[in-house]
C-alpha positions in Angstrom: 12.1 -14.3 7.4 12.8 -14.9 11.4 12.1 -10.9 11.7 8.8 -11.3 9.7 7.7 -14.5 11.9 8.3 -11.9 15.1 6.4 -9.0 13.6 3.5 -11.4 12.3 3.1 -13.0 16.0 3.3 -9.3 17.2 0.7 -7.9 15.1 -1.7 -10.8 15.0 -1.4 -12.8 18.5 -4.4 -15.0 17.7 -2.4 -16.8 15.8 -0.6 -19.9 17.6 2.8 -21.3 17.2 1.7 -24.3 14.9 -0.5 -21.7 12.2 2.7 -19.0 12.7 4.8 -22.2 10.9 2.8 -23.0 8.6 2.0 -19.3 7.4 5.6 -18.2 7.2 7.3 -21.8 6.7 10.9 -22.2 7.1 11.6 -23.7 3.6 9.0 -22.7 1.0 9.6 -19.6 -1.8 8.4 -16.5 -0.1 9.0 -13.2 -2.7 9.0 -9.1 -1.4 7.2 -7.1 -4.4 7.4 -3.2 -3.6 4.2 -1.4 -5.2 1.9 2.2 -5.2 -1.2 2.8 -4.4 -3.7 4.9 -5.5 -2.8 7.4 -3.3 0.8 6.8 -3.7 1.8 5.4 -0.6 4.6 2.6 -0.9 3.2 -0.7 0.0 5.3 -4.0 0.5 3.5 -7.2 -0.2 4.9 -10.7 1.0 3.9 -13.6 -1.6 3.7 -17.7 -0.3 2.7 -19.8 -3.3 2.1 -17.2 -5.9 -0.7 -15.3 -3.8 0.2 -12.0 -1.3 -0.5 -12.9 1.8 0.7 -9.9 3.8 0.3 -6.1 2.9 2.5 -3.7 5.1 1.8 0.2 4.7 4.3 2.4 7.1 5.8 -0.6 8.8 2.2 -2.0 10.0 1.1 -5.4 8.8 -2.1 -6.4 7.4 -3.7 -9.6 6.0 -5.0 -10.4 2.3 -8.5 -11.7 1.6 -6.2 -15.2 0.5 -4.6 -15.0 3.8 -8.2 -14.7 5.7 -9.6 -17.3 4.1 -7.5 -19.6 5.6 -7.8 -18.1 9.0 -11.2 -16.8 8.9 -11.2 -15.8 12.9 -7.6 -13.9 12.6 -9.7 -10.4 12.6 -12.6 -9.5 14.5 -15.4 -9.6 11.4 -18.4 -7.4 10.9 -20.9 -8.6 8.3 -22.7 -6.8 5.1 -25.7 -7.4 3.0 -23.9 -8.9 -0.3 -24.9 -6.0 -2.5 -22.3 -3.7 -0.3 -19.4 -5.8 -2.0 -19.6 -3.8 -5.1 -19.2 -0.8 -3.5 -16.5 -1.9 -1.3 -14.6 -3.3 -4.5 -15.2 0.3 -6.2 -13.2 2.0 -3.6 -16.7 2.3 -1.4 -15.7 2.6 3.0 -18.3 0.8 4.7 -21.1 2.7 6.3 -22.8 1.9 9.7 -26.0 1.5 8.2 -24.6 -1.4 5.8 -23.2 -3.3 9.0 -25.4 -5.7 9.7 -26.1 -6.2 13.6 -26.3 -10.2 14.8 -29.0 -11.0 17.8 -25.7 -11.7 19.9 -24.1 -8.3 19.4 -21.2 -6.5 17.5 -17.8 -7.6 18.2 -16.0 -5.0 20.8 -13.6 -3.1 18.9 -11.4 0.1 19.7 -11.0 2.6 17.5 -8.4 1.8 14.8 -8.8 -2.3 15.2 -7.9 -4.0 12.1 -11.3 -5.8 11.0 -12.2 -8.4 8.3 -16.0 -7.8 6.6 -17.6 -10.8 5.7 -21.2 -11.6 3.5 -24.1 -12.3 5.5 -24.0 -15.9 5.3 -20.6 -16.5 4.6 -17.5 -16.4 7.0 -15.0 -15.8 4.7 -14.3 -12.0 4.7 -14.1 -10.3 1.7 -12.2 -6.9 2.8 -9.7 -5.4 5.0 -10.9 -2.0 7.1 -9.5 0.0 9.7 -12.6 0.5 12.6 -13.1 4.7 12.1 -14.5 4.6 16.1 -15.2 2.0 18.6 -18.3 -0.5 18.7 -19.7 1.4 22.0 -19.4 4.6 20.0 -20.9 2.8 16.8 -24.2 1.5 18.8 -24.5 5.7 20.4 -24.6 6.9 17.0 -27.6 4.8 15.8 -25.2 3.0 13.6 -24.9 5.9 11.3 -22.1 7.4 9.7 -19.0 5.9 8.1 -17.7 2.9 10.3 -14.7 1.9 8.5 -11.9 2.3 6.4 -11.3 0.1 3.8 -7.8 -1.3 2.9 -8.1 -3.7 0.8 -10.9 -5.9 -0.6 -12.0 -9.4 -3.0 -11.6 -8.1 -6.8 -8.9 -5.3 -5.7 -5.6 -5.2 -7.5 -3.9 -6.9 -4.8 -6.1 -9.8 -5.4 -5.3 -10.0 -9.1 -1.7 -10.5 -8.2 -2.7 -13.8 -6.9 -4.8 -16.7 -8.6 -7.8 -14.8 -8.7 -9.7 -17.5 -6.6 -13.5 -16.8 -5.2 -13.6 -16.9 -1.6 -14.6 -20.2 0.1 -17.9 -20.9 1.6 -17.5 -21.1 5.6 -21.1 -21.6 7.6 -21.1 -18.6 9.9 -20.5 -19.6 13.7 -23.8 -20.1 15.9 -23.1 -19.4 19.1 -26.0 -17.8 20.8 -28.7 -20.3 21.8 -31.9 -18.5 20.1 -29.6 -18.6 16.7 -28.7 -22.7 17.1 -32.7 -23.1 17.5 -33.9 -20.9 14.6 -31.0 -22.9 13.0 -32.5 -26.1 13.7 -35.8 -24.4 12.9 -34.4 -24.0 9.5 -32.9 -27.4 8.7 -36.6 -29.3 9.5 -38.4 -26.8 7.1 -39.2 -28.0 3.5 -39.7 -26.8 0.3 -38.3 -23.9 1.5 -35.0 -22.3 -0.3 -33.2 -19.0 0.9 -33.8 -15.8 -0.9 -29.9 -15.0 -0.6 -27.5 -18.0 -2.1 -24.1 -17.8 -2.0 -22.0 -19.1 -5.1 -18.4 -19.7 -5.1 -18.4 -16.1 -6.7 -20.2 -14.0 -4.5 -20.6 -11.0 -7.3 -22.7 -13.5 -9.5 -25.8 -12.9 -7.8 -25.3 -9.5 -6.7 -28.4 -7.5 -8.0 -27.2 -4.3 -7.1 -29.0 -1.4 -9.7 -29.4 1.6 -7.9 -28.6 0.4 -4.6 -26.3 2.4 -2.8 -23.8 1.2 -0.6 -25.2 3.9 1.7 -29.1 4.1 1.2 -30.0 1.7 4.1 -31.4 3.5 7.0 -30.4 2.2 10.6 -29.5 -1.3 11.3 -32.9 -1.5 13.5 -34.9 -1.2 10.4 -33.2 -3.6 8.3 -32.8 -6.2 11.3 -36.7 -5.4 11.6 -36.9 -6.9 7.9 -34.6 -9.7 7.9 -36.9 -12.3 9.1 -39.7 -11.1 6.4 -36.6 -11.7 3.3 -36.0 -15.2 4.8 -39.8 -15.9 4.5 -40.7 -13.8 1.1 -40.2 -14.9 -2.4 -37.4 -13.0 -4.0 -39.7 -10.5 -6.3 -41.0 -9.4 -2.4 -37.8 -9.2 -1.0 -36.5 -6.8 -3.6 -39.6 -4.7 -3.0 -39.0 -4.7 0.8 -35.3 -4.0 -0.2 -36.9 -0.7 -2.4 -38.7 0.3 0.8 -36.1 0.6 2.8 -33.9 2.3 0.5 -37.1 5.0 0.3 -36.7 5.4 3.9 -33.6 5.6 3.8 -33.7 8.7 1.6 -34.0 11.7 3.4 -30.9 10.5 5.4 -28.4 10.6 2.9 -25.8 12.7 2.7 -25.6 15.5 -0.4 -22.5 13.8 -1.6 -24.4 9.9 -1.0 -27.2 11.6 -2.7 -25.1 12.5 -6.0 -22.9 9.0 -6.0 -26.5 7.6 -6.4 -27.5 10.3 -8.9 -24.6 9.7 -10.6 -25.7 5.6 -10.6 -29.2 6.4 -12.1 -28.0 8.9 -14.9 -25.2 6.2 -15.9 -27.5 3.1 -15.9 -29.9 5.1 -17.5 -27.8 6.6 -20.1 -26.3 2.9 -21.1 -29.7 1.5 -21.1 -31.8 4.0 -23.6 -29.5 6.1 -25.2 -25.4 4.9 -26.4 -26.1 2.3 -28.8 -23.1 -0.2 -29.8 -22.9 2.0 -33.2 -21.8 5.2 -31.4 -18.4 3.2 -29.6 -15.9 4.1 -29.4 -17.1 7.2 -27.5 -15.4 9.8 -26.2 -15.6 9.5 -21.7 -16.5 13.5 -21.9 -19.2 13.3 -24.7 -20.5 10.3 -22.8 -21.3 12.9 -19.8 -22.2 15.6 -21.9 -24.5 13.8 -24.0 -25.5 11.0 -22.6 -25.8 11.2 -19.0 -26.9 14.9 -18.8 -30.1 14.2 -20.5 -30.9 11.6 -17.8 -30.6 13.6 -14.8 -34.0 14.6 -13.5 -35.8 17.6 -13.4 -34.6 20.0 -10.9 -31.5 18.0 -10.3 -28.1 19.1 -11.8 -24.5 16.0 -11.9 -21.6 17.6 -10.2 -18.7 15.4 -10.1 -17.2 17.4 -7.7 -19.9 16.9 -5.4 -19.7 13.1 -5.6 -17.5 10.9 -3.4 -15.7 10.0 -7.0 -14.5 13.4 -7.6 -13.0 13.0 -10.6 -15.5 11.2 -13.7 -12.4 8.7 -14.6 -12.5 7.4 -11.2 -16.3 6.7 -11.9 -15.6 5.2 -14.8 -12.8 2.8 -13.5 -15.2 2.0 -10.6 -17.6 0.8 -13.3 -15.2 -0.7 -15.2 -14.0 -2.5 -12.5 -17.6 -3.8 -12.1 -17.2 -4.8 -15.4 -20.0 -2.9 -16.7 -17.9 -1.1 -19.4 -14.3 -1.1 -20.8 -12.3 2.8 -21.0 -9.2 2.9 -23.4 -6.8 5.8 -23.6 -7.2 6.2 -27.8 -5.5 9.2 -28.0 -2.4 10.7 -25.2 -4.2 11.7 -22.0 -8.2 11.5 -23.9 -10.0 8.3 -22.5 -12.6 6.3 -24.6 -15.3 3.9 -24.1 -15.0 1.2 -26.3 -16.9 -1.4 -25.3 -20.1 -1.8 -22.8 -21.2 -5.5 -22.0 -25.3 -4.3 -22.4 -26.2 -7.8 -21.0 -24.5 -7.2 -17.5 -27.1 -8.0 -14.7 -27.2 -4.2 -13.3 -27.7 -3.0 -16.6 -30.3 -5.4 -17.5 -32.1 -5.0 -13.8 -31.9 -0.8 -14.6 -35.9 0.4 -14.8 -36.4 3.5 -16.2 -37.4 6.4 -13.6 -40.8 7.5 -13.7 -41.0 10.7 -16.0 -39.0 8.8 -19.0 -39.6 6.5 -21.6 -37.6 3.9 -23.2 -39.4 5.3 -26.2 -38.8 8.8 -25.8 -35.3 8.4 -24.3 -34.2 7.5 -27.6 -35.5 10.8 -29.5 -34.7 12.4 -26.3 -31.0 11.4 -27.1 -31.2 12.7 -30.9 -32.7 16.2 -29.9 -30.6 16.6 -27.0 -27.4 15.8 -29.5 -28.8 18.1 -31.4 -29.4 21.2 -29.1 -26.4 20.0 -26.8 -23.9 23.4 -26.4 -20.0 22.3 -26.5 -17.8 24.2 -24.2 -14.6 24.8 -25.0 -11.9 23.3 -23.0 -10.2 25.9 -20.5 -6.3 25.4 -21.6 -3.6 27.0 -19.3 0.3 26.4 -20.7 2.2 25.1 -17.1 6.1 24.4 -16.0 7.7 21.8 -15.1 11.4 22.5 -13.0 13.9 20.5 -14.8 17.2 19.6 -13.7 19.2 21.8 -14.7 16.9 24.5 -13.5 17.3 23.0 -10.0 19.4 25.9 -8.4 17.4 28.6 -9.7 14.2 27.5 -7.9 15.2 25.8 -5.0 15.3 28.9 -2.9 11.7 29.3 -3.3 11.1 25.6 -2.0 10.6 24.3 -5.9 12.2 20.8 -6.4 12.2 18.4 -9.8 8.9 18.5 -11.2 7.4 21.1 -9.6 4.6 22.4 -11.5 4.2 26.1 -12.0 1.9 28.6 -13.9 4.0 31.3 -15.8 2.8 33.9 -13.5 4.4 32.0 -10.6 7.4 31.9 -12.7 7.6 35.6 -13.0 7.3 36.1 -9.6 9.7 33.2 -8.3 12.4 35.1 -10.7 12.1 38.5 -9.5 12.4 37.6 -5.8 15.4 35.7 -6.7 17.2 38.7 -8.4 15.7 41.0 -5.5 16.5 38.5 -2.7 20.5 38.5 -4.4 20.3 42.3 -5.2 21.1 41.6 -9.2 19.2 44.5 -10.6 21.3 46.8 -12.5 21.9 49.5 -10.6 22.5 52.0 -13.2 19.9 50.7 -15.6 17.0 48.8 -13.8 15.5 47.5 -17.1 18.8 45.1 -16.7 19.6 42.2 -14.5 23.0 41.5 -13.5 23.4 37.7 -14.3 25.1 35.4 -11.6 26.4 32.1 -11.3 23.6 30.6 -10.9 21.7 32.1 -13.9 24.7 31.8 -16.2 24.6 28.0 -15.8 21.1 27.9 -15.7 19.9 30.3 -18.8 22.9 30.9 -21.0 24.4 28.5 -23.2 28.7 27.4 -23.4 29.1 29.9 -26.1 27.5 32.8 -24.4 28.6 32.9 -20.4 31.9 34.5 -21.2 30.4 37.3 -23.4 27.1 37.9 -21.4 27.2 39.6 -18.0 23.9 41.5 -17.9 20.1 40.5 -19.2 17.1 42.5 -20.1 13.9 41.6 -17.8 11.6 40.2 -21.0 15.0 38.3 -22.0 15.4 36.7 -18.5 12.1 35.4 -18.3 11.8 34.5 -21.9 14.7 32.3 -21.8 13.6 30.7 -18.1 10.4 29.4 -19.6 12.2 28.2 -22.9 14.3 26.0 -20.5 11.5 24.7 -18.1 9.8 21.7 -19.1 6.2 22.4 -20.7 3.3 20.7 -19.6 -0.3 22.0 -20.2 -3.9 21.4 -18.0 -7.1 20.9 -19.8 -10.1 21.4 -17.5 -13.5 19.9 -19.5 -16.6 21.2 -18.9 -18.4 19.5 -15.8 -14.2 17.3 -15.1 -11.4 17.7 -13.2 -8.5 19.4 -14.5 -6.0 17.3 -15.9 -2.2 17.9 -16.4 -0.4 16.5 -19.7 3.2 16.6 -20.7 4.3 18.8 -23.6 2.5 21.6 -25.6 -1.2 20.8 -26.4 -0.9 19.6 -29.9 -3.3 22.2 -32.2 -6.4 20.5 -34.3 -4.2 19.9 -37.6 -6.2 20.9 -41.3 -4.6 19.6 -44.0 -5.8 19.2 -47.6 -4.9 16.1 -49.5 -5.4 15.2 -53.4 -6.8 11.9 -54.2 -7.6 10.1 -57.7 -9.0 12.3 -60.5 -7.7 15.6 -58.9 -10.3 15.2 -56.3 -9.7 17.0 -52.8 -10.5 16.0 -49.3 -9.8 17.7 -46.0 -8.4 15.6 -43.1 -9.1 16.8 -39.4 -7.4 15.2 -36.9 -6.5 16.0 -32.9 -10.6 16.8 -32.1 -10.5 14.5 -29.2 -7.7 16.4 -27.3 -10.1 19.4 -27.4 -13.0 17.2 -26.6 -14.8 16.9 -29.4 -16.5 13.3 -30.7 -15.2 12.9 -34.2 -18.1 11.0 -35.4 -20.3 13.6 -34.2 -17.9 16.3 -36.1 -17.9 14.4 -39.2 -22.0 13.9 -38.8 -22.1 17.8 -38.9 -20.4 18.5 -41.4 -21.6 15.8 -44.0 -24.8 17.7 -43.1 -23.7 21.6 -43.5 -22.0 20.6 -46.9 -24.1 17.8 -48.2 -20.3 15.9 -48.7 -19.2 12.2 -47.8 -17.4 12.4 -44.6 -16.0 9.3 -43.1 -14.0 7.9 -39.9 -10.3 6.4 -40.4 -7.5 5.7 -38.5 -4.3 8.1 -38.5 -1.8 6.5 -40.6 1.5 5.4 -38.4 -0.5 5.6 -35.0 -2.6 3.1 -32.7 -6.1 3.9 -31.9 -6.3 7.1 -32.9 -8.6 8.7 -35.6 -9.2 11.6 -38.2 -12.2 13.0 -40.2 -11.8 12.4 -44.3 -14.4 15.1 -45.7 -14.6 14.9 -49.5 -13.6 18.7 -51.2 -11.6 22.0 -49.5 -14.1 22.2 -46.4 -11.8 25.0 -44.2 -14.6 27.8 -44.8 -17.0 25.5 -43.0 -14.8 24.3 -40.0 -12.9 27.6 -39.3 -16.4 29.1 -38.9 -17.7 25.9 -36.7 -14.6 25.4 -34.8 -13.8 29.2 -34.3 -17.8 30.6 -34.2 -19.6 28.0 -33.3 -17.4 25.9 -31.0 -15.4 29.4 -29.7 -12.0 27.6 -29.9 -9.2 30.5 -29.7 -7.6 30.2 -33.6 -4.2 29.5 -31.7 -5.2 25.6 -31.2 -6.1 25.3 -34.8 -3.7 24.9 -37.5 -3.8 24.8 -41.5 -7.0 27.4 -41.9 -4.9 29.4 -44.0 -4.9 26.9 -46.6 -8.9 27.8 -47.3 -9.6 28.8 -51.2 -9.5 32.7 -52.0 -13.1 33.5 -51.9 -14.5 34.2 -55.8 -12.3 31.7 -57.2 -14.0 28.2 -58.3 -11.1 25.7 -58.5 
């Protein structure tokens, strides 16, 4: 605790003697909880009273949002229009042209200060960041370009671990003599109220739709507008707001460009075309289906090409926002299983010019309709197990490490070159070692075995390396599962009255929408086809089609769908054709 008190008055010298006390005290419960980020760094976090007050990441200290509320002037603090909060919360940096620039000047900072951001109208900072260059080399660029880094914001994780309180409401400091008039200014007008209002939550009036946290254009041209917001109703202030954001468009970045893309064909997708009948709905059929049909003519969603990268990292940003809720109903294949339609940015979503709400529907039905499935690219990968330690070490491989089989193959035959184990008088043999006797033979067979074919070597090496598998979806990031991919399973079941059904399960590992499946082929057939859960499993579903439907699906799955017949299991039980049974 005394070493703690040293490094806080260290890292934070604003602080004085009397507020060092009382934020580490002497006496009261103060708990270490060791934690991962996203990225997998190990962070430390120091808890007073049930809420973290301290973060320290590779031994350097930083505040909470709880901790900066109670000393609001710890950090030097840079202030944001309220939409940006979002963002920020959604794992957003903050960009120079969201800073908003006060009559009396930025703060003087150095590159790599630690800064609090606050609200425009509020002094209680909602985020952590790390300055990404100095103030003088802020105001040279035009305020443009990313400004800072941020750690750690209100509605994070690490703010969940407290009590989940809403920041206090702190009247920013007026300081500069043209501000303290304008305020006084402001306190003899009447019948006047302020466009922006600040609740003790500042996300309930955040009207964000479309905005980005990076379509504002310079700080001149907003701080141009800010006396025309104060003195416009709020239906003109949003239209002022639009405007800018039109300016602002040419400036963006390609990847700013597709994070806003991305925002549009989402909104737009939730708004006119998934209806609460189609949830659960599979995350990749959501894309596929939903969103492509939104994107605009002559414009083409990349995920790659977006600051998210990956579409569950979307996703979780939304769902953060909480816009949407995404389960896991089946091992490694994500869901969205519930969407709260009367959340504000959903409700504020218009419709872009060139759609109809009208249209969008039938839009949705012919583009389901027409919509080509591609079939997941499936690689088999390795994982080095323990015992396979030795083996692979000298190639710099430790637990874990994931290999394809070709790296396998080769990591094997430079070991047996490297140790000069080939056979010499018959090279189609490998002269088995210490190493490889504990690593590929079993107790019963290292006293009788002394040499191994090359097919026989390798063979038994993958047999004894962990599997794993990656799945890359059309449009996604790859993404690396434990075990063999399990095959789509066909089995045939009798019911009452000697009637038969076929039972499909395992669609959504291959990423296919089992209502949409089931849709198909109650049409192709003209058969009942229904939706129930797997027996013995949580969340997770199977098609029920009445009568021996293989015929159908082999040719849909293998034909249609171009699935390779090694992922699907039970098509040999389809009846002989020529024989009615």
């Amino acid at each position: 605790r005394r070493k703690l008190r040293t490094d806080v008055a260290a890292a934070f010298p604003n602080l004085s003697a009397e507020q060092l006390t009382e934020f580490i005290p002497n006496k009261e419960e103060l708990n270490v909880i060791k934690m991962y980020s996203h990225k997998g760094e190990a962070i430390t976090v120091y808890m007073n009273n049930r809420n973290p007050i301290l973060f320290e990441i590779e031994k350097a200290l930083y505040p909470t949002v709880y901790t900066l509320w109670v000393y609001p002037d710890l950090l030097p603090a840079f202030s944001t229009w309220p939409p940006v909060l979002q963002k920020l919360a959604g794992g957003a940096d903050l960009m120079l042209p969201g800073v908003v620039v006060p009559s009396s000047g930025l703060p003087q900072v150095e590159r790599g200060t630690l800064c609090a951001v606050t609200l425009l109208g509020n002094r209680a900072p909602v985020a952590v960041a790390v300055a990404t260059m100095s103030t003088a080399e802020m105001l040279a660029a035009g305020m443009k370009g990313k400004g800072f880094a941020v750690l750690h914001t209100y509605t994070d994780h690490l703010w969940e671990y407290g009590d989940k309180s809403y920041p206090p409401t702190l009247a920013p400091l007026v300081t500069d003599s043209a501000e303290k008039e304008s305020a006084e200014d402001e306190e003899e007008m009447e019948g006047k109220e302020p466009v922006i209002s600040f609740s003790t939550d500042p996300l309930q009036h955040v009207d964000v739709g479309d905005l980005s946290l990076k379509e504002r254009d310079s700080c001149t041209v907003v701080m141009g507008k800010e006396e025309l917001y104060e003195n416009r109703p709020a239906e003109t202030a949003e239209g002022a707001y639009t405007e800018v954001q039109q300016e602002a468009e040419d400036s963006r970045t390609p990847q700013e460009q597709m994070d806003a893309l991305f925002n549009q064909c989402f909104f737009h997708a939730l708004k006119c075309k998934v209806k609460k009948s189609d949830l659960p709905l599979l995350t990749s059929t959501f894309l596929r289906s939903h969103m492509f049909p939104c994107c605009p003519a002559g414009q083409q969603l990349d995920i790659k090409k977006s600051s998210y990268k990956k579409f569950s990292k979307f996703l979780q940003c939304m769902q953060h926002q909480k816009i949407l809720q995404v389960k896991e109903l089946n091992k490694g294949v994500e869901s969205i299983v519930e969407v709260d339609w009367k959340h504000p940015d959903i409700k504020a979503f218009t419709v872009p010019e060139g759609f109809s709400s009208a249209s969008a529907a039938q839009d949705s039905k012919s583009e389901d309709r027409e919509q080509v499935y591609h079939a997941p690219e499936i690689i088999p990968l390795y994982g080095v197990s323990t015992k396979m330690i030795p083996l692979f070490q000298e190639s710099g491989h430790r637990k874990g490490s994931i290999l394809s089989s070709s790296e396998v193959r080769n990591i094997i035959i430079n070991y047996v070159k490297s140790n000069e184990l080939v056979d010499e008088t018959n090279k189609n043999f490998v002269k088995v070692n210490a190493i490889l006797c504990d690593c590929l033979l079993d107790k019963s067979e290292q006293d009788e075995i002394s040499n191994l074919r090359w097919d026989d070597l390798l063979s038994r090496c993958l047999e004894r390396l962990q599997p794993l598998h990656q799945v890359t979806f059309f449009g996604q990031e790859p993404i690396v599962r434990k075990g063999s991919i399990e095959p789509i399973d066909i089995t045939i079941a009798q019911r009452s009255s000697n009637k038969k059904v076929t039972i499909i399960k395992n669609l959504e590992l291959y990423g296919l929408d089992p209502q949409r499946v089931a849709n198909i082929l109650q049409q192709k057939v003209q058969a009942s086809a229904t939706i129930t859960p797997v027996p013995g499993t949580k969340d997770r579903v199977q098609v029920q089609i009445q009568g021996n439907q293989i015929h159908h699906l082999a040719k849909m799955l293998l034909e249609e769908y171009q699935l390779p017949r090694k992922y699907i299991q039970g098509l040999e039980k389809a009846p002989k054709l020529g024989r009615k049974k």
